[in-house]
Every structure is written in C-alpha cells, then in structure tokens.
C-alpha positions in Angstrom: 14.7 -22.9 6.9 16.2 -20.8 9.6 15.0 -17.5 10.7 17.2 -14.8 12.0 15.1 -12.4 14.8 16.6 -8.7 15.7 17.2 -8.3 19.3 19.8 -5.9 19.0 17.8 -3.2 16.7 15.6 -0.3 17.9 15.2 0.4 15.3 11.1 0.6 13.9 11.0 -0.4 10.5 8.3 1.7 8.7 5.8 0.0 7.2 6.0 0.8 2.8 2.0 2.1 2.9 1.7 3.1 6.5 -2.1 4.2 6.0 -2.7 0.9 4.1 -1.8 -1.4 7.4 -5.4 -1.7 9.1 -7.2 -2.4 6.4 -8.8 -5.7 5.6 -6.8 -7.9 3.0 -8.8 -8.0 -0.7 -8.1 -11.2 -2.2 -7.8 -11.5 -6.0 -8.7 -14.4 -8.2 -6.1 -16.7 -9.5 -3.9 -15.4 -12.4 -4.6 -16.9 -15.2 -2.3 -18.6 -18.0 -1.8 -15.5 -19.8 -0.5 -14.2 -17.5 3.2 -14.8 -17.2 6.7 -13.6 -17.1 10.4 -15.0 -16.7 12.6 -14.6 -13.8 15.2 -11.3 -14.1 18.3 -13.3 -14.3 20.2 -12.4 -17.3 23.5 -10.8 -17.8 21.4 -7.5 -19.6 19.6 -7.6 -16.1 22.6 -7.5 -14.0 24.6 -5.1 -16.0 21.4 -2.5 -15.8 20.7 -3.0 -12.2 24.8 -2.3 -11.3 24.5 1.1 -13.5 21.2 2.3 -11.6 22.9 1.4 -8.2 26.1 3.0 -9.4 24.5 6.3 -9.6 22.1 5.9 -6.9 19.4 6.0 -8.9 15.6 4.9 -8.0 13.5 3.1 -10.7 9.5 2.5 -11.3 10.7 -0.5 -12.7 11.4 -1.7 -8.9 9.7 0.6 -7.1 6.1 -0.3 -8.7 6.6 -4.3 -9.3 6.6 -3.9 -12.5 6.3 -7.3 -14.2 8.3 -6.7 -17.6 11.5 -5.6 -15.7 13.2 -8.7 -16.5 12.7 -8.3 -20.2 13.5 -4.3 -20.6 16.7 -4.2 -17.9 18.0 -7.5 -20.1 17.7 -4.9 -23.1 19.2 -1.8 -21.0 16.0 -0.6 -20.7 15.2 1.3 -17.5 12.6 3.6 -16.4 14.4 6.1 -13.8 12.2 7.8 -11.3 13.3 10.9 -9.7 12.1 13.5 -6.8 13.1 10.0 -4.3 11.5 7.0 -3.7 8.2 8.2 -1.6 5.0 9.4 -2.8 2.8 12.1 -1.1 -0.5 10.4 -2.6 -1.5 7.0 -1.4 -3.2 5.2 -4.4 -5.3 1.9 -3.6 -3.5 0.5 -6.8 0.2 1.5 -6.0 2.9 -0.5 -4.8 5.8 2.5 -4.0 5.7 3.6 -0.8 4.0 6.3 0.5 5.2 9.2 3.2 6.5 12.3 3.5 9.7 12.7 1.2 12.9 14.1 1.4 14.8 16.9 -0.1 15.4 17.1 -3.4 18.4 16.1 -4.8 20.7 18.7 -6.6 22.8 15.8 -8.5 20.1 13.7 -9.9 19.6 15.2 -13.1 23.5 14.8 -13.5 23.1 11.1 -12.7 20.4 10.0 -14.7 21.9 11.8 -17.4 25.1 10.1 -16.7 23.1 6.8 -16.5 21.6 7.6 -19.7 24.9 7.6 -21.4 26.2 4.8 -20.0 23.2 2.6 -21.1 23.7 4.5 -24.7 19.8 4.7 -24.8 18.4 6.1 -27.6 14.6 6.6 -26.0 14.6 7.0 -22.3 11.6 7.4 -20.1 11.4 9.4 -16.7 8.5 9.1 -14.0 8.3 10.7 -10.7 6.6 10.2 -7.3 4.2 12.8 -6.7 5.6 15.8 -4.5 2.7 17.4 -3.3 5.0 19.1 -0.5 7.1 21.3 -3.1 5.5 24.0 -4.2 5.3 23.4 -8.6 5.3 19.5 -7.8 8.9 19.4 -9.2 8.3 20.6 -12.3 11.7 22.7 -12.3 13.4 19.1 -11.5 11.8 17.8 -14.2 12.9 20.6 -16.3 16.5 20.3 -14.9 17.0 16.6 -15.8 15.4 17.0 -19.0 18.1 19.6 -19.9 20.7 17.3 -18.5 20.2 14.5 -20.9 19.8 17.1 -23.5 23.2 18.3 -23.1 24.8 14.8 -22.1 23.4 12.5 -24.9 21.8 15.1 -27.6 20.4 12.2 -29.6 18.5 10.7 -27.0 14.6 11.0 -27.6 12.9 11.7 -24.0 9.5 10.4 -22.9 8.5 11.9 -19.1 5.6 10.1 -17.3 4.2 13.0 -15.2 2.5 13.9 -12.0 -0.9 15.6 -12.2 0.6 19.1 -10.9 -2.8 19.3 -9.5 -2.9 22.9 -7.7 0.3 23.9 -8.8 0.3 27.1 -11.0 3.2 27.3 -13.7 4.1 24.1 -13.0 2.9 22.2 -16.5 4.3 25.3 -18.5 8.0 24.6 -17.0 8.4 21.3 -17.8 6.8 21.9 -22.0 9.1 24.9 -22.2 11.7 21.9 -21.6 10.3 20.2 -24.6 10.4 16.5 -23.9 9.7 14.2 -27.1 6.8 12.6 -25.5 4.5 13.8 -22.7 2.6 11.4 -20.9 0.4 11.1 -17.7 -2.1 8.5 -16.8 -5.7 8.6 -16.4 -5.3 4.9 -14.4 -8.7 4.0 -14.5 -12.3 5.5 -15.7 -13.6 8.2 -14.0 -17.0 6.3 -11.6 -13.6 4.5 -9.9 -11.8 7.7 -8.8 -12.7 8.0 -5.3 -11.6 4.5 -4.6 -8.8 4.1 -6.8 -7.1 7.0 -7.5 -8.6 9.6 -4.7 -6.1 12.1 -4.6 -6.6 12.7 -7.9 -9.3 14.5 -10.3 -10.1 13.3 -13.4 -11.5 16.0 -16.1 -8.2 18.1 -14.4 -5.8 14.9 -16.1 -7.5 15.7 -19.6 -7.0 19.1 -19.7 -3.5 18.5 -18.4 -3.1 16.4 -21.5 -5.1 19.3 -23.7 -3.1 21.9 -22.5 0.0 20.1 -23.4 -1.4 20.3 -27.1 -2.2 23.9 -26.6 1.2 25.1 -25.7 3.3 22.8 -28.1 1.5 20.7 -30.9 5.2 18.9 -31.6 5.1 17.1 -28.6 3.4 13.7 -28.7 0.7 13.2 -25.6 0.3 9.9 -24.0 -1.5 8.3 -21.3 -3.0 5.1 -20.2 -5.5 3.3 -18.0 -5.5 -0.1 -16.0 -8.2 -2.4 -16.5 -9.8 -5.0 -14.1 -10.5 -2.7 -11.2 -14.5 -3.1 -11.8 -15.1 -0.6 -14.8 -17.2 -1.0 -17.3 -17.0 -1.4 -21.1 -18.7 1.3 -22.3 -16.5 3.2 -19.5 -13.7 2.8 -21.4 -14.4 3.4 -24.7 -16.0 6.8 -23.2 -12.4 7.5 -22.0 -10.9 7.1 -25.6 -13.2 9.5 -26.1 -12.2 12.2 -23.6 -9.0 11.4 -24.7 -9.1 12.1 -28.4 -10.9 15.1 -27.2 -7.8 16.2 -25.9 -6.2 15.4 -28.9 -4.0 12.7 -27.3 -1.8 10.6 -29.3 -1.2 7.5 -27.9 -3.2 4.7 -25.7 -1.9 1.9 -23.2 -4.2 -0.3 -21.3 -3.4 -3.0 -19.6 -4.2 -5.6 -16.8 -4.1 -4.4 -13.3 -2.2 -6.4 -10.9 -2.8 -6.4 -7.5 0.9 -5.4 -5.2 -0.4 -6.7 -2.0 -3.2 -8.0 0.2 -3.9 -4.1 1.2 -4.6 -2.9 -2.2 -6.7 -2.8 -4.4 -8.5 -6.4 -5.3 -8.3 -6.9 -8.9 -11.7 -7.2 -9.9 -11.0 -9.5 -13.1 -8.9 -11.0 -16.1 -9.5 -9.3 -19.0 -8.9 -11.6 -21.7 -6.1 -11.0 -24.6 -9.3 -10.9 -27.2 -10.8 -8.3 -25.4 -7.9 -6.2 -25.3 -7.6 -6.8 -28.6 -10.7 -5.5 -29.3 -10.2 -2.2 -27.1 -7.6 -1.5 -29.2 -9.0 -2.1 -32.6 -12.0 0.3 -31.7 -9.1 2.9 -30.3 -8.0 3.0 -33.2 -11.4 3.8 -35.2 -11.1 6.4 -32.4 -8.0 8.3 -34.5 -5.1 7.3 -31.5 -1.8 7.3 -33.7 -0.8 4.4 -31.4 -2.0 2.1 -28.9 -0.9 -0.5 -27.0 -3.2 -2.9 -24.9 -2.5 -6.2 -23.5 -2.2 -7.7 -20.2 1.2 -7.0 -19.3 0.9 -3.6 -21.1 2.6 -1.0 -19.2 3.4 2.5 -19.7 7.0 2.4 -20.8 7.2 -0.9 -21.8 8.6 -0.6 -25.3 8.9 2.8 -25.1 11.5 3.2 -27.5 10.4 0.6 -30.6 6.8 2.6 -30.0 8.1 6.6 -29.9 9.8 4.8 -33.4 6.3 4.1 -34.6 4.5 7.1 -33.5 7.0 9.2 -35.7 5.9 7.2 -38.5 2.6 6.9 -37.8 2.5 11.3 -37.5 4.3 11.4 -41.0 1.7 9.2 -42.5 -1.1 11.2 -41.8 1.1 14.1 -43.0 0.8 16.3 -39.6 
C-alpha cells in the first residue's frame, strides 16, 4: 500500500457534513443477506456516467449513495439533480453534502435536457438539493428545466422529486403550472422521528404539499415515500398511508434505510422482505394505485416501468 501526503497544498479540504464532524459515531448492525447489490462496472454504466460528466451534470444517484446505481446507469437510467450539489438542510439520514450553495446555473435546464436526449429516455426523474437561500426554493428552476425537456424531447414523461418549499409563497404553484407527469416529495420517515431525522423539516406541511398538488391539478400523479429502520413503529406507518391517502396521494415507496457514514443516523433495524411485503399488501387495501416497498426500494428506482403501471392502474379504476 503506499500513501501519498500533501505538503505542497493550503489548501483546507471541507469536510462533506461540516456540522456532522463532532458528533459521536452510531454504529449499525451488520447488513444482512438481503441485502445486496453488484459492482457498477458495465459498459451501460460507463456510457451514462460519460454523458452526465459531459454536461456537467450532478446526480442523486452519486450524490446520495444510492445503492441501485449500478443497475439503472447500466439501463441509461439516471436521476439528475439540479440547483448544485450542496444542500441548505442537514438531514441525520443524508449523505450529500451540506453548505451554503452557489449560484444558480442559467444552462442547466439546457443540459439536462440535452442529457435527456442523448440517453433517449422516455421517463426521466429530477431531484434537487434544497435551496433555502433563494427566495421560491427554486421553483422557477424547476419550472425552467421542466420546459426544457418539454421542448427538447416532447415524448419524454417527467417525474420531479421536490423540495418542501417550506416558507416559500408561490413557489408550489410555479412548478404545477409547469405540469410535470409525476409529482413527488418524500415524507422520509413517520412523524414522532422528525426532530431527529428530518429537523428542518415539518411534517403535516409535506401532506398538504402533496394535497395541494391534487387541488391545483388532479392529472398529475402524487408520490412520495418513507425510509424504514430509523426506530418507527408499525402502527406508525400504516398511520402514514393514512395521511397519505388523505391527501389523495397516488403512489407509495418504502424502503430500508441505509446508514452513509459513522455520523449519521444509526439504522435502527433490518426490516425483513416479508414485512415489507406486508406494508405493501395493507397499502394497497389503503387505495394507493401503486406501491413499491422492498429493501433496496428507492424513490426513482424504476421510475419509468412504474409511471407505465400507474397509467394503467388510473385507467382501470376509470379516473
């Protein structure tokens, strides 16, 4: 082994969570079997990572650790994330890094359409840090790269993963007026886990994000998800669905939480494949039109073979 030490450098290097540095490490249980995923080393892979660097482009898929990259950039299958790479809130589950971010970039939404193209994606998923700094969280960028797909590949479907726009009046109504296909945003985790999970966040203000959504346009399919294994409850999450279907949400993902590092959040436990199973058997009783919940469950993963069933699912109950 050889190690190479920096004497020439003055460089600080930041640390990714700056306010996560002094706390003390959580350790997780082992993973168990079920859980597991193959190396990213395929052609698909390469070829996807070379178009997202092309156009300078920043992805959740890389950003957040996700564990089904390897299997969705070997199918051309990328979830972009825009508004930069650093994220005004500093959630104990989150792996991207956390800051204050830069300026907005006046070319993205003419890259990732460009990089929507040149994948030929029919369904295409964008996320976003949150920018608490700008004043309608970047719903106008949102907006703007919505319509730039739109105009560059008018057969792509488009799925945007939002920000909570908590504070931020007129923000939600600029980026429906955009009309993406599917609108979702994530609860994360039940509601008694908030302050230590997700703090910067309120919860009954993410369902009547989701409501409001309805409100304004019925077309447009909701989604939204929650992790599991961060020391909820059962009966906590089937009172979710709940608050969910109040809302008149369509669609459900749960899946296992995975801890990034030593200074996040411990994961609590494995949930087991038959209990997922089960959530989403009695999630279904619940009237979602789709849901999705397994360990490796995440929000975009097969975001495209699901926006197909949610289509037929909507016809078959005639709405």
């Amino acid at each position: 082994m050889v190690t190479i030490v920096d004497t020439i450098s003055t460089t600080q290097l930041r640390p990714r969570h700056p306010e996560k540095v002094n706390r003390p490490d959580s350790v997780s249980p082992p993973k168990p079997d079920w859980i597991r995923v193959r190396a990213p080393n395929t052609r698909g892979y390469a070829d996807t990572r070379r178009i997202v660097k092309e156009n300078g482009l920043v992805t959740v898929c890389e950003e957040a650790g996700c564990p089904n990259i390897g299997e969705c950039w070997d199918k051309k299958h990328a979830t972009f994330m825009i508004m930069g790479d650093t994220c005004t809130r500093a959630c104990a589950f989150c792996n991207v890094k956390t800051g204050m971010p830069g300026a907005l970039d006046a070319n993205e939404p003419e890259h990732v359409a460009e990089a929507v193209s040149k994948l030929g994606l029919a369904h295409v998923v964008i996320t976003s840090v949150d920018r608490d700094d700008l004043a309608d969280g970047g719903a106008e960028h949102f907006a703007q790269v919505i319509r730039a797909i739109r105009a560059r590949c008018p057969t792509t479907t488009i799925e945007i993963l939002t920000p909570d726009f908590l504070r931020k009046d007129g923000a939600l109504e600029r980026v429906v007026a955009a009309k993406p296909d599917v609108f979702n945003h994530n609860l994360e985790t039940v509601p008694s886990r908030y302050l230590t999970v997700r703090p910067g966040a309120r919860y009954f203000h993410s369902i009547r994000l989701l409501q409001r959504v309805k409100e304004m346009d019925p077309t447009i399919f909701t989604k939204s998800g929650i992790m599991v294994g961060l020391g909820e409850e059962r009966h906590e999450v089937l009172q979710v669905m709940d608050d969910l279907r109040s809302a008149e949400v369509d669609f459900l993902t749960i899946g296992q939480y995975l801890q990034p590092t030593r200074k996040h959040h411990a994961v609590m436990r494995y949930v087991t494949p038959d209990a997922f199973a089960g959530y989403e058997r009695v999630a279904y009783t619940k009237g979602f039109l789709m849901v999705s919940a397994s360990p490796l469950t995440r929000s975009s993963h097969h975001a495209g073979e699901d926006f197909a069933k949610l289509q037929a699912a909507r016809t078959a109950r005639g709405r």
